[in-house]
Backbone as JSON, one array per atom type, in Angstrom:
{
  "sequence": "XXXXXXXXXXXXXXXXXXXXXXXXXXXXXXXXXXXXXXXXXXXXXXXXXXXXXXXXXXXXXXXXXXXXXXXXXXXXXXXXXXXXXXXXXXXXXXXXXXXXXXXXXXXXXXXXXXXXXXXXXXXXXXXXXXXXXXXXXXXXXXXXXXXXXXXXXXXXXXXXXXXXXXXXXXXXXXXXXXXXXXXXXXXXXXXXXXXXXXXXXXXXXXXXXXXXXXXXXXXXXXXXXXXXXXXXXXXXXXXXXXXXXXXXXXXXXXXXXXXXXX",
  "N": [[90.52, 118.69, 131.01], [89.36, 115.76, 129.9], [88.82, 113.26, 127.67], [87.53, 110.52, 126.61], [87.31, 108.06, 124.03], [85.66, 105.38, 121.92], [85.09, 105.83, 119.43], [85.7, 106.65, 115.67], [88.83, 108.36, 115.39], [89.89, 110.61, 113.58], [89.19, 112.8, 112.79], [88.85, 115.03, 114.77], [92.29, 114.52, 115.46], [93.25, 115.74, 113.35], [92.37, 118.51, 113.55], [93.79, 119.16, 116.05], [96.58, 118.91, 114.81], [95.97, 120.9, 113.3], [95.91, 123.06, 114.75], [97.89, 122.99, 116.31], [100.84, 125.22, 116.89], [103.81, 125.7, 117.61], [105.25, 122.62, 117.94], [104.72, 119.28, 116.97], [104.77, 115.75, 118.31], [105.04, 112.48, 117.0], [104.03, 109.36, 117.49], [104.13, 106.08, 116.92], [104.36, 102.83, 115.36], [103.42, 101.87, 113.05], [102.79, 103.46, 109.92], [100.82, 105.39, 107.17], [100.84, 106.65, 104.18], [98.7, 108.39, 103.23], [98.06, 109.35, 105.66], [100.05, 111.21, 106.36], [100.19, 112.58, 104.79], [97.91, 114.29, 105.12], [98.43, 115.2, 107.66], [100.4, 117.0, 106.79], [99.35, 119.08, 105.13], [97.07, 120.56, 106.48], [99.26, 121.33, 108.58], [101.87, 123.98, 109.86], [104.12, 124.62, 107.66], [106.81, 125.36, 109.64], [106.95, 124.67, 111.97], [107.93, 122.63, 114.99], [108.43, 119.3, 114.47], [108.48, 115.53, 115.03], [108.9, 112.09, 114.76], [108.47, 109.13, 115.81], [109.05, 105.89, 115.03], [108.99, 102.51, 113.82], [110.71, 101.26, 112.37], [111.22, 98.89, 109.66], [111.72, 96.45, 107.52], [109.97, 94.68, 106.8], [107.75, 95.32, 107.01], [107.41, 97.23, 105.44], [108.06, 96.11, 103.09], [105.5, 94.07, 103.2], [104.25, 96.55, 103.07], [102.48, 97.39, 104.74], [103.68, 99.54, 106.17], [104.46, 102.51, 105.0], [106.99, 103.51, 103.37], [107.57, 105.93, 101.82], [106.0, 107.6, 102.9], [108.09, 107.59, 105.16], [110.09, 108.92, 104.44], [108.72, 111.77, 103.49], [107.88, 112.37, 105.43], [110.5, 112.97, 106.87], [111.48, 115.48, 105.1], [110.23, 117.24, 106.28], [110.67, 116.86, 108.84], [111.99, 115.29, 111.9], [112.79, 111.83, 112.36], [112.82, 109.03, 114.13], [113.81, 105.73, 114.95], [112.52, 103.19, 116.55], [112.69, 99.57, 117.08], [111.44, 98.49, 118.85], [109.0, 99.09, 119.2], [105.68, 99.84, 120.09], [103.95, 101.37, 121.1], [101.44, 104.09, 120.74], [101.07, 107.42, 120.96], [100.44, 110.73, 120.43], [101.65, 114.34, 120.6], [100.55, 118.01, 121.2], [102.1, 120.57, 121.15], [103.05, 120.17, 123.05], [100.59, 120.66, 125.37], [98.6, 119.44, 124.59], [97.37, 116.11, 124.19], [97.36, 112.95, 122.8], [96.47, 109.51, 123.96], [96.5, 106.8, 122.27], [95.19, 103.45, 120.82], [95.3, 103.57, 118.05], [97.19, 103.66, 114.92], [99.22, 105.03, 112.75], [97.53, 105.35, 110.63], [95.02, 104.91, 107.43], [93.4, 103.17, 108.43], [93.59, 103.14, 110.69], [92.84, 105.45, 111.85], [90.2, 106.3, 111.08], [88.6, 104.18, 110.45], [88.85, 101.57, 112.47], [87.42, 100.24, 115.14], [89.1, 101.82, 118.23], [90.81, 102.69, 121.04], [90.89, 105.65, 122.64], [92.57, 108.48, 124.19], [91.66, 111.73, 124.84], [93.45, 114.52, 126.27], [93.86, 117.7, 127.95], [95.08, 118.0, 130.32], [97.66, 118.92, 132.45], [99.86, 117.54, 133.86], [99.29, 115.28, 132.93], [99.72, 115.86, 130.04], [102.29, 116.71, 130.46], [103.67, 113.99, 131.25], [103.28, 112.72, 129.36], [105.39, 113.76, 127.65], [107.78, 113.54, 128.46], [107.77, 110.82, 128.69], [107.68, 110.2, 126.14], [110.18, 111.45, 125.41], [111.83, 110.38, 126.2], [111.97, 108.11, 125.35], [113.28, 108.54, 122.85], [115.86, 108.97, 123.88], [116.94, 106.84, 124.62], [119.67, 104.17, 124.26], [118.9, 102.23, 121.96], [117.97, 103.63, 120.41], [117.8, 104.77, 117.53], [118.08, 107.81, 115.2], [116.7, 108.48, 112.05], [117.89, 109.12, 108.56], [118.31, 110.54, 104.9], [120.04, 108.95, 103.77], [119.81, 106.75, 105.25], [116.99, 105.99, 103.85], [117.12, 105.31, 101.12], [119.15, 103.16, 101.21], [117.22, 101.49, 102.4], [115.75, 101.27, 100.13], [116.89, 100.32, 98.4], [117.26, 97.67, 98.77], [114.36, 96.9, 99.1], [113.73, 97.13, 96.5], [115.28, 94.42, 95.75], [113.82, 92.78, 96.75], [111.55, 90.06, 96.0], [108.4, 90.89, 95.07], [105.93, 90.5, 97.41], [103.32, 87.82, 96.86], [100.03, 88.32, 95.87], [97.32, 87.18, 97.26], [94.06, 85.7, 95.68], [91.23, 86.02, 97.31], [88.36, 84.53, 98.11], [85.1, 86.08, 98.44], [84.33, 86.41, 102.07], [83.34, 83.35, 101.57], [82.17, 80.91, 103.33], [80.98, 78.49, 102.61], [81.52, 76.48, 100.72], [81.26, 74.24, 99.27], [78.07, 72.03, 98.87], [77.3, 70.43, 101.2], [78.71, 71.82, 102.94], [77.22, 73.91, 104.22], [74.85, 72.63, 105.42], [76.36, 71.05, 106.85], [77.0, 73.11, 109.3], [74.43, 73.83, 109.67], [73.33, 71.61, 111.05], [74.94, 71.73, 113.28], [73.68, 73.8, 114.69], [70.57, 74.84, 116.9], [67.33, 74.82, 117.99], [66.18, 78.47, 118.37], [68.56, 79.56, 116.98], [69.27, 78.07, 114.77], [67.05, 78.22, 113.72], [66.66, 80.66, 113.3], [69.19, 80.67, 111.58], [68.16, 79.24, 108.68], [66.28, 80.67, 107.72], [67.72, 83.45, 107.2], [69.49, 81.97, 105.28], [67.48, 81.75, 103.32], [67.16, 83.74, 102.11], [67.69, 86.18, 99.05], [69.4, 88.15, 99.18], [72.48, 89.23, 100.39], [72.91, 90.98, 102.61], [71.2, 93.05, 104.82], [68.49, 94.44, 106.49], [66.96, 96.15, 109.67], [64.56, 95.75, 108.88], [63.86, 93.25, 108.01], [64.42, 92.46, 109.72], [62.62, 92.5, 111.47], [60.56, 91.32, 110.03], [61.53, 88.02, 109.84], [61.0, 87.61, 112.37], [58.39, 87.76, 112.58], [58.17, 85.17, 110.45], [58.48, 83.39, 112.45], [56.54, 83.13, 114.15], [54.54, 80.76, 114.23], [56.18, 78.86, 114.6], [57.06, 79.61, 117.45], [54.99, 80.59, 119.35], [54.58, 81.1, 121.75], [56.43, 82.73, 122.82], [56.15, 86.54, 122.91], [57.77, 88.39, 122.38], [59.65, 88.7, 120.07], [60.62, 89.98, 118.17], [62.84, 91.27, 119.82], [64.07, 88.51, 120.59], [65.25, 87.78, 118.3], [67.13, 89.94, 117.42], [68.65, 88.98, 119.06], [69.58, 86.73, 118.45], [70.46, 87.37, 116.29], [73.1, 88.67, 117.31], [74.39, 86.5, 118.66], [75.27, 85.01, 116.42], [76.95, 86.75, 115.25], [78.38, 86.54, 117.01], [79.88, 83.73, 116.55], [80.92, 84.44, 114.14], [79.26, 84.1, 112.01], [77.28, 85.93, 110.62], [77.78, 89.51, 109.95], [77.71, 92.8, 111.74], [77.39, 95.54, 109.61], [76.75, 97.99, 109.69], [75.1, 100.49, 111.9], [71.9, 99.02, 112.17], [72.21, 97.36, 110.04], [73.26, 94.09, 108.69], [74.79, 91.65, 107.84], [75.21, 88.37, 106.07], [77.6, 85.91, 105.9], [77.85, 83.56, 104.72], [77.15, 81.82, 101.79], [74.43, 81.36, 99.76], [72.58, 78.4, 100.27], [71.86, 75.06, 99.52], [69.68, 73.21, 102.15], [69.22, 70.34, 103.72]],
  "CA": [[89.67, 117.91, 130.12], [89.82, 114.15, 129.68], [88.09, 112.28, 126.8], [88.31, 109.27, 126.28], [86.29, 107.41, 123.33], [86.48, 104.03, 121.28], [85.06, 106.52, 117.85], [87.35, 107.29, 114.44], [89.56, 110.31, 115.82], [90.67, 111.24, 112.73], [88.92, 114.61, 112.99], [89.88, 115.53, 116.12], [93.28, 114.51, 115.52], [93.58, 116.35, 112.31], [91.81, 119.75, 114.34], [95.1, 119.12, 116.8], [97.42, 119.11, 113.8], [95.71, 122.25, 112.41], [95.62, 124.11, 115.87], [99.14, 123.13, 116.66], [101.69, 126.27, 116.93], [105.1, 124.94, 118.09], [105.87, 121.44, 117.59], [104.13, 117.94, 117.12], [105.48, 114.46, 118.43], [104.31, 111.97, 116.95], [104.83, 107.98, 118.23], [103.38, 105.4, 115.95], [105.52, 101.61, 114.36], [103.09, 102.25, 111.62], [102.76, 105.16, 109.07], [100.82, 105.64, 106.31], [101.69, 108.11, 103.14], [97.5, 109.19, 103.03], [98.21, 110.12, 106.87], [101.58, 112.19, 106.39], [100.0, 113.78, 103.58], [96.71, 114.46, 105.59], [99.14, 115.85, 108.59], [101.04, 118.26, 106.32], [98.07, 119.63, 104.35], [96.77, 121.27, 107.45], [100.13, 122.59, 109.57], [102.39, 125.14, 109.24], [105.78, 123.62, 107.93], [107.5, 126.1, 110.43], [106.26, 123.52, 113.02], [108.87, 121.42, 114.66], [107.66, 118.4, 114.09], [109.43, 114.57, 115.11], [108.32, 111.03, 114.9], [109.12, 107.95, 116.6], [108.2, 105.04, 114.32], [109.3, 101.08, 113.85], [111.9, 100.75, 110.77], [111.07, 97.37, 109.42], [111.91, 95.71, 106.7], [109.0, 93.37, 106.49], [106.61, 96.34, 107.03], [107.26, 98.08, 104.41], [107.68, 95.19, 102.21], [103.92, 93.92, 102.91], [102.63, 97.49, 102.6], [101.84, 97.35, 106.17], [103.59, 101.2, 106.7], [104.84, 103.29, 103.51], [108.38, 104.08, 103.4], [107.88, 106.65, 101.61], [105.77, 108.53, 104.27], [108.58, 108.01, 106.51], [110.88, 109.63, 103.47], [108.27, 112.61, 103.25], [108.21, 113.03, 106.68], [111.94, 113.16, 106.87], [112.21, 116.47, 104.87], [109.65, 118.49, 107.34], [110.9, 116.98, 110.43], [113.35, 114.25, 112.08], [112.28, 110.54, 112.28], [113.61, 108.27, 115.04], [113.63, 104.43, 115.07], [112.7, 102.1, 117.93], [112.76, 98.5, 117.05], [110.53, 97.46, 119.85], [107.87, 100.26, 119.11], [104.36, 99.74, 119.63], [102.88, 102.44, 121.49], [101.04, 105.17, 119.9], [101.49, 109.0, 121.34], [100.67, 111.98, 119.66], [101.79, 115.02, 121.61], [100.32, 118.64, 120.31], [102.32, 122.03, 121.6], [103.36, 120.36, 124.76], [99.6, 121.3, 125.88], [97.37, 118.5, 124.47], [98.42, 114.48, 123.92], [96.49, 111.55, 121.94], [96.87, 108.07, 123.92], [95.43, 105.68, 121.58], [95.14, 102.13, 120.52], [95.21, 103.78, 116.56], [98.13, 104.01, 114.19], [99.22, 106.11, 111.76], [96.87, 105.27, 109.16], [94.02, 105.4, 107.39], [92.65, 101.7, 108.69], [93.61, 103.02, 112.5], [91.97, 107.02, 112.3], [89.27, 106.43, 110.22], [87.81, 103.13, 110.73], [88.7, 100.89, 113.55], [87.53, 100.57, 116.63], [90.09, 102.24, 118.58], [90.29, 103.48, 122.4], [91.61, 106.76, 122.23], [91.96, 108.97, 125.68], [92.12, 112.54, 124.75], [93.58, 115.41, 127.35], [95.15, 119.01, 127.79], [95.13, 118.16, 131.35], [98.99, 119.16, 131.98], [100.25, 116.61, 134.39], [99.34, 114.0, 132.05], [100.69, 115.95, 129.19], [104.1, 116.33, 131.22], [104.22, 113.09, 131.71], [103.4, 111.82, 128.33], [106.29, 114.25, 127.13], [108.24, 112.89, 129.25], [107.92, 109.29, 128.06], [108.71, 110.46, 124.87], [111.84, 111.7, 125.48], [112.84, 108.76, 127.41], [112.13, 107.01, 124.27], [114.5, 108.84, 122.28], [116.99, 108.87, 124.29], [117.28, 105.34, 124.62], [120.51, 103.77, 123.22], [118.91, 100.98, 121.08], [116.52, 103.96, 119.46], [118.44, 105.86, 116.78], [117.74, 108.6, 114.11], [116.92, 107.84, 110.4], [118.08, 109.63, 107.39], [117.85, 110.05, 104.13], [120.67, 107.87, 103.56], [118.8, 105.31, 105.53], [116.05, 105.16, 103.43], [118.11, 105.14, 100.24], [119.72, 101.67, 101.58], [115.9, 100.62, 102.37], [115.03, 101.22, 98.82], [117.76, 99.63, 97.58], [116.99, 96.52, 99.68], [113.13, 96.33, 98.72], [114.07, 96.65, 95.27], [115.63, 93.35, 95.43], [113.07, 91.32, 97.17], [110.45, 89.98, 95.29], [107.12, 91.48, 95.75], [104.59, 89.9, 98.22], [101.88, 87.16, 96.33], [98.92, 88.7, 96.21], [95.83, 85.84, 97.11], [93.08, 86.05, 95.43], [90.82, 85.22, 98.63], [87.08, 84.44, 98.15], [84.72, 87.16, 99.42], [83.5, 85.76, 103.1], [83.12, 82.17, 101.63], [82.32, 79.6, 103.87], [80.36, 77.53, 102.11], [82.29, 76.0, 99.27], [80.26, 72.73, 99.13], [76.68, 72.33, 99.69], [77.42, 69.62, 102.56], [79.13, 72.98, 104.55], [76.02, 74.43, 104.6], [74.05, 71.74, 105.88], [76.92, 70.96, 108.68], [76.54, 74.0, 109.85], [72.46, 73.88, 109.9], [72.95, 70.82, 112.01], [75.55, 72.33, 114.1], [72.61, 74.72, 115.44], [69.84, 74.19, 117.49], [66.39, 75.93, 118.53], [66.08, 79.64, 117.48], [69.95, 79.99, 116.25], [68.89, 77.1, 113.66], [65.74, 78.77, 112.89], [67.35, 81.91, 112.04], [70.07, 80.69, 110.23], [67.73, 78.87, 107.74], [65.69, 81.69, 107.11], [68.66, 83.72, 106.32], [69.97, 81.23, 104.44], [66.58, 81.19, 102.31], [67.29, 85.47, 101.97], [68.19, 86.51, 98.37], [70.24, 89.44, 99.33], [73.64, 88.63, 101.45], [73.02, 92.1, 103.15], [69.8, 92.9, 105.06], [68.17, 95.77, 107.62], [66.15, 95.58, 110.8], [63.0, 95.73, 108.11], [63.85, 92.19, 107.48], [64.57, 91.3, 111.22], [60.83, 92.52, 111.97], [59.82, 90.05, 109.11], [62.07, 87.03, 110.57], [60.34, 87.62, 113.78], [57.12, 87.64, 111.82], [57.87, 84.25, 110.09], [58.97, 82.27, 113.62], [55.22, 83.39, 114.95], [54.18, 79.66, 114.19], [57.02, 78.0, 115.47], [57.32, 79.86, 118.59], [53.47, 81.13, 119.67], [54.16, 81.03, 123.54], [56.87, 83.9, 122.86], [55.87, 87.27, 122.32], [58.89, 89.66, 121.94], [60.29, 87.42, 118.99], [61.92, 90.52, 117.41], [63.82, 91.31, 120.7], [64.9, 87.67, 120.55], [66.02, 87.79, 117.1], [68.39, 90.27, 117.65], [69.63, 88.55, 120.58], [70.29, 85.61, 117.99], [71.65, 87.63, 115.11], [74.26, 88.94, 118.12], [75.05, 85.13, 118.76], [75.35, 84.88, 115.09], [77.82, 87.23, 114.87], [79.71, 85.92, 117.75], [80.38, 82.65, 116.11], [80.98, 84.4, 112.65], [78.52, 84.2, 110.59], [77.16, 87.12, 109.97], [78.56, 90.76, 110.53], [77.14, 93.79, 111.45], [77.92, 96.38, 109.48], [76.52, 99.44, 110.54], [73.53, 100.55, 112.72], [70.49, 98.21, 111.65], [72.41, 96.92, 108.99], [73.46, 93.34, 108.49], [75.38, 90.9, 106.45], [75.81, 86.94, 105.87], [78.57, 85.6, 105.84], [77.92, 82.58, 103.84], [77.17, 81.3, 100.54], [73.07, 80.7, 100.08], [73.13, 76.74, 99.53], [70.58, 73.74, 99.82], [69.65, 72.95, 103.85], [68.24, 69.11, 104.06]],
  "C": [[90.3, 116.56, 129.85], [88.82, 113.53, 129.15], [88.69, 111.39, 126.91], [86.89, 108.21, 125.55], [86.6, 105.96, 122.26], [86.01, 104.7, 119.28], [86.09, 106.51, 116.92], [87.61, 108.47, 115.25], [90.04, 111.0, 114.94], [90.58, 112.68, 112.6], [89.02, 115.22, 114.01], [91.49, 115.35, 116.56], [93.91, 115.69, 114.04], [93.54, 118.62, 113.05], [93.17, 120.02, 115.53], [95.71, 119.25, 115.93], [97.45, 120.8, 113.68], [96.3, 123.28, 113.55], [97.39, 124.31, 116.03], [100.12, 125.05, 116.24], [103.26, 126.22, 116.87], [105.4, 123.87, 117.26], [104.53, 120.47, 117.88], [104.96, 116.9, 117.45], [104.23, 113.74, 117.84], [104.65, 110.55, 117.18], [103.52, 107.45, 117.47], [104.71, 104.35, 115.01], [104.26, 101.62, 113.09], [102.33, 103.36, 110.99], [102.45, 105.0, 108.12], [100.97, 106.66, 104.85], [100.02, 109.17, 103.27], [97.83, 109.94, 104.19], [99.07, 111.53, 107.17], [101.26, 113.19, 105.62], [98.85, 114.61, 104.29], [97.28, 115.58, 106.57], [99.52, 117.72, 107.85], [100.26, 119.61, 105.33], [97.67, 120.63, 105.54], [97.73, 122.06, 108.79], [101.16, 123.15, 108.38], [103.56, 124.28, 109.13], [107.05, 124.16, 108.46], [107.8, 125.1, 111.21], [107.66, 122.74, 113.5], [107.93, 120.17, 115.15], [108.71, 116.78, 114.09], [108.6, 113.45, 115.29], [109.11, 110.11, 115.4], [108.28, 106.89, 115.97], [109.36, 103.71, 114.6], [109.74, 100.94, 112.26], [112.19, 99.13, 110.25], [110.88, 96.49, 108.14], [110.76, 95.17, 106.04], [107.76, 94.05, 106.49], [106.24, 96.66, 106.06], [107.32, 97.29, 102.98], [106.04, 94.92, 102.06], [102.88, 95.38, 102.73], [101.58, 97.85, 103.9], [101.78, 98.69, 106.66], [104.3, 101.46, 105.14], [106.26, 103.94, 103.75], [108.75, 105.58, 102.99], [106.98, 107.49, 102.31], [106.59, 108.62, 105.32], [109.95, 109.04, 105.19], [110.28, 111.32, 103.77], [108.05, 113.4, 104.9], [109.23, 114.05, 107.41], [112.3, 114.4, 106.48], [111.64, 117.88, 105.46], [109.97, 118.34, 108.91], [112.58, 115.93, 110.7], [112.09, 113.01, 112.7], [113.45, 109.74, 113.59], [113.09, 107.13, 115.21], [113.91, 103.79, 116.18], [112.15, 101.04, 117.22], [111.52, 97.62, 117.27], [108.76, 98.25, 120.13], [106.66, 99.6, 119.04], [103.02, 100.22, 120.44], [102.66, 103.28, 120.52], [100.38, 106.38, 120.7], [101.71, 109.95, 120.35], [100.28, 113.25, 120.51], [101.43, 116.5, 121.07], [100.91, 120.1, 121.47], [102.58, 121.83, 123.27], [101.71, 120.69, 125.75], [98.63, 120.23, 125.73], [98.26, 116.74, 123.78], [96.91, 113.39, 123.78], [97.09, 110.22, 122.91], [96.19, 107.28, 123.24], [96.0, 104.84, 120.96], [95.52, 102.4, 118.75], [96.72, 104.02, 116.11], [98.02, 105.08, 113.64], [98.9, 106.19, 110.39], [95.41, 105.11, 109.32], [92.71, 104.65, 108.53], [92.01, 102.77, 110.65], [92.95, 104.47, 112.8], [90.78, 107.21, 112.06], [88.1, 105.52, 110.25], [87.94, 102.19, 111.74], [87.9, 101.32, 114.76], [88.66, 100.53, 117.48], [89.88, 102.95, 119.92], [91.2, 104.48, 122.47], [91.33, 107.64, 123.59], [92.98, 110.36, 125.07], [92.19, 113.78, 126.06], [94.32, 116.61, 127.34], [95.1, 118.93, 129.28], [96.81, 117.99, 131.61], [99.62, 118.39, 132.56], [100.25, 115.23, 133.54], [100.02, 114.55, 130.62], [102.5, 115.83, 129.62], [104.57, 114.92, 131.17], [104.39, 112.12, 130.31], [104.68, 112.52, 127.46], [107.25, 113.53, 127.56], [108.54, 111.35, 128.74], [108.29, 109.17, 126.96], [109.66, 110.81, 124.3], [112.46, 110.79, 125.68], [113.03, 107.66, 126.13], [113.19, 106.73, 123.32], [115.41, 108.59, 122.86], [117.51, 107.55, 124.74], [118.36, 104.84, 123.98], [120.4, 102.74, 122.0], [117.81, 102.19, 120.01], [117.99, 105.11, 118.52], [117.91, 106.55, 115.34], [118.11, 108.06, 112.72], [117.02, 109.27, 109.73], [117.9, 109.16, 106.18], [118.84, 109.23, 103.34], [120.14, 106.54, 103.86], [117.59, 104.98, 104.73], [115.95, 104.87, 101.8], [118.61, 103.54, 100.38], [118.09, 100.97, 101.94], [115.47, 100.04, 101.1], [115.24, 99.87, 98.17], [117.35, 98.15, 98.14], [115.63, 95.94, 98.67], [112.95, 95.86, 97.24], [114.45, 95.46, 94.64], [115.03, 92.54, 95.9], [111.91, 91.29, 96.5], [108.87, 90.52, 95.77], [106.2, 90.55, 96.66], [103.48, 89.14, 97.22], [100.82, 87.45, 96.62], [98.07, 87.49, 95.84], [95.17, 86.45, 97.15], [92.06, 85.25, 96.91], [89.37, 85.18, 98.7], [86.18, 85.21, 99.47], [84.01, 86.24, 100.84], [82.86, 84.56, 102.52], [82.9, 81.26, 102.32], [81.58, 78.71, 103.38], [80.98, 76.77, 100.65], [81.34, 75.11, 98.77], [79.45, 72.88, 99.73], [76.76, 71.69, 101.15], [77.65, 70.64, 103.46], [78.05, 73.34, 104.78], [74.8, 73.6, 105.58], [75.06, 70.69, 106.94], [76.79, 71.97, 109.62], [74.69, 74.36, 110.47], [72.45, 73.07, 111.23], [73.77, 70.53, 113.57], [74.65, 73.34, 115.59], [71.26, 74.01, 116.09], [68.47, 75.35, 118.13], [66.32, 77.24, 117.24], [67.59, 79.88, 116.55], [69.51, 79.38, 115.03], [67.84, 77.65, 112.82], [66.12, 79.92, 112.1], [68.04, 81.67, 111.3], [68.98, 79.79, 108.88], [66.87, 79.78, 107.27], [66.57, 82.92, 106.49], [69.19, 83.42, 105.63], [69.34, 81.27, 103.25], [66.75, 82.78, 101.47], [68.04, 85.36, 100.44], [69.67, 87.19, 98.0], [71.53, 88.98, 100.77], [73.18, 89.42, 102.74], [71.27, 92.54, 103.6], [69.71, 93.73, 106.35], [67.34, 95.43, 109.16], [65.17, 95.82, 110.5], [63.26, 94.04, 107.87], [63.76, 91.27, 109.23], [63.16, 91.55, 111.87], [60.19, 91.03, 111.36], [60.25, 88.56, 109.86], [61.23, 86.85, 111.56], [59.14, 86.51, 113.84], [56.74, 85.77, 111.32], [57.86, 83.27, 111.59], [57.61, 82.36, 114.0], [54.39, 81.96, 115.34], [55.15, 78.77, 115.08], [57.57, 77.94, 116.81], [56.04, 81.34, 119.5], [53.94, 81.51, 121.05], [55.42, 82.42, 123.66], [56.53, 85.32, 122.2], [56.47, 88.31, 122.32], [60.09, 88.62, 121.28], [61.24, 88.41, 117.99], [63.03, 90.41, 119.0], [64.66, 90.19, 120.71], [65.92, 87.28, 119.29], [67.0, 88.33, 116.79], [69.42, 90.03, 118.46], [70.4, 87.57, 119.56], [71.07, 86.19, 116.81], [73.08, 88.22, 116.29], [75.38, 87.58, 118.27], [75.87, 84.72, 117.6], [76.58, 85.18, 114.65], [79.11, 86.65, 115.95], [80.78, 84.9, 117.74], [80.74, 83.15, 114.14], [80.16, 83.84, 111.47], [77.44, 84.85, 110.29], [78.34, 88.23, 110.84], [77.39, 92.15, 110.37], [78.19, 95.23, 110.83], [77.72, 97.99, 109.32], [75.1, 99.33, 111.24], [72.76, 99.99, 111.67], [70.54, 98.06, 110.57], [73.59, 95.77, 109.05], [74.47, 92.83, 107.81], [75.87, 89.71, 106.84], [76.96, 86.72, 105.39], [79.13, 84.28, 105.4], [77.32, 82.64, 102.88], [75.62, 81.1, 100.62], [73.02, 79.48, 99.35], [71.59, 76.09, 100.01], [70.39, 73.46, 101.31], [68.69, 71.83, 103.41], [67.71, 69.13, 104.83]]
}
């Protein structure tokens, strides 16, 4: 068997956790604490169980991976640091193996798009075992303790926290003028749509609204008559240049400010 999908895997990676018998590897430079906790919730803590993660200072400062998931890790398994880490391999009983584009968090199981190629086909597990040994055994990759993350603490403790910016939700329009460079930036149907979205109440909007759009262009473009089909061609464009986003099936969203258009 050989999947291979760009879906969340989180539930099919969690269903590998559970199933597991033996041992888990797991390979991942970032780790979150929801994940570790998510992991250990569902196996047996018989399990041997080893990670290969990216020990980084600057990580764990921004909040990027959780230190203390590699702490909590630490007292059900063994942790091993590579530097230069930034594959992601999760190996289940020697029998089944995760290659995927996803981390070890929530962002990367749950919500990204992520290309994930799942297999118990055993040649490719061999081989991905295999690579994960090789990893360890590397002389620049060495084992963390909980001394090591004792001297982390102590470290983060002394650097000032990260400035959190306040960062205006999908703003681009600050000033009315942006709005109306942008208008005159466009041309044809792109132009047409963006001013009718522009005129839209609601930031957020369905493909009941992209019928209507269609609906209003009927005057301005008589000699075409599959004016929704083209509309979604232009909210695609739309999104290609950022400004809107889709955010789920036949559901929308602007990505500017609704302002004055001269």
């Amino acid at each position: 068997m050989i999947k291979i999908t760009t879906q969340p895997i989180y539930y099919d990676f969690l269903q590998m956790c559970a199933d597991a018998r033996q041992n888990i590897l797991l390979c991942a430079p970032f780790v979150k604490q929801e994940i570790i906790n998510d992991i250990f919730s569902v196996t047996d803590r018989q399990l041997s169980m080893q990670l290969i993660t990216n020990i980084n200072l600057q990580s764990f400062h921004r909040k990027a991976s959780d230190l203390g998931a590699i702490e909590n890790f630490i007292s059900n398994g063994v942790v091993y640091n590579c530097t230069t880490l930034h594959a992601k391999l999760y190996i289940f009983d020697n029998k089944k193996c995760l290659i995927t584009s996803a981390n070890l968090t929530t962002s990367g199981l749950r919500k990204n798009l992520e290309c994930s190629l799942l297999t118990d086909n055993l040649d490719l597990v061999k081989s991905s075992v295999y690579e994960y040994n090789s990893i360890i055994k590397d002389n620049r990759v060495g084992q963390i303790t909980p001394q090591s993350i004792s001297n982390i603490e102590i470290i983060l403790e002394k650097i000032p926290p990260v400035q959190k910016i306040a960062y205006p939700q999908l703003d681009l329009t600050t000033y009315e003028s942006d709005i109306n460079y942008i208008a005159k930036s466009l041309t044809g149907w792109r132009k047409s749509v963006f001013i009718i979205l522009n005129s839209m109440q609601q930031d957020t909007f369905s493909s009941q609204e992209v019928k209507c759009i269609a609906g209003q262009l009927k005057e301005v473009y008589p000699e075409n008559h599959n004016r929704e089909a083209k509309v979604r061609q232009i909210l695609q464009q739309l999104r290609d240049i950022g400004l809107i986003e889709f955010t789920s099936l036949g559901i929308y969203r602007r990505l500017w400010l609704k302002g004055v258009i001269n």
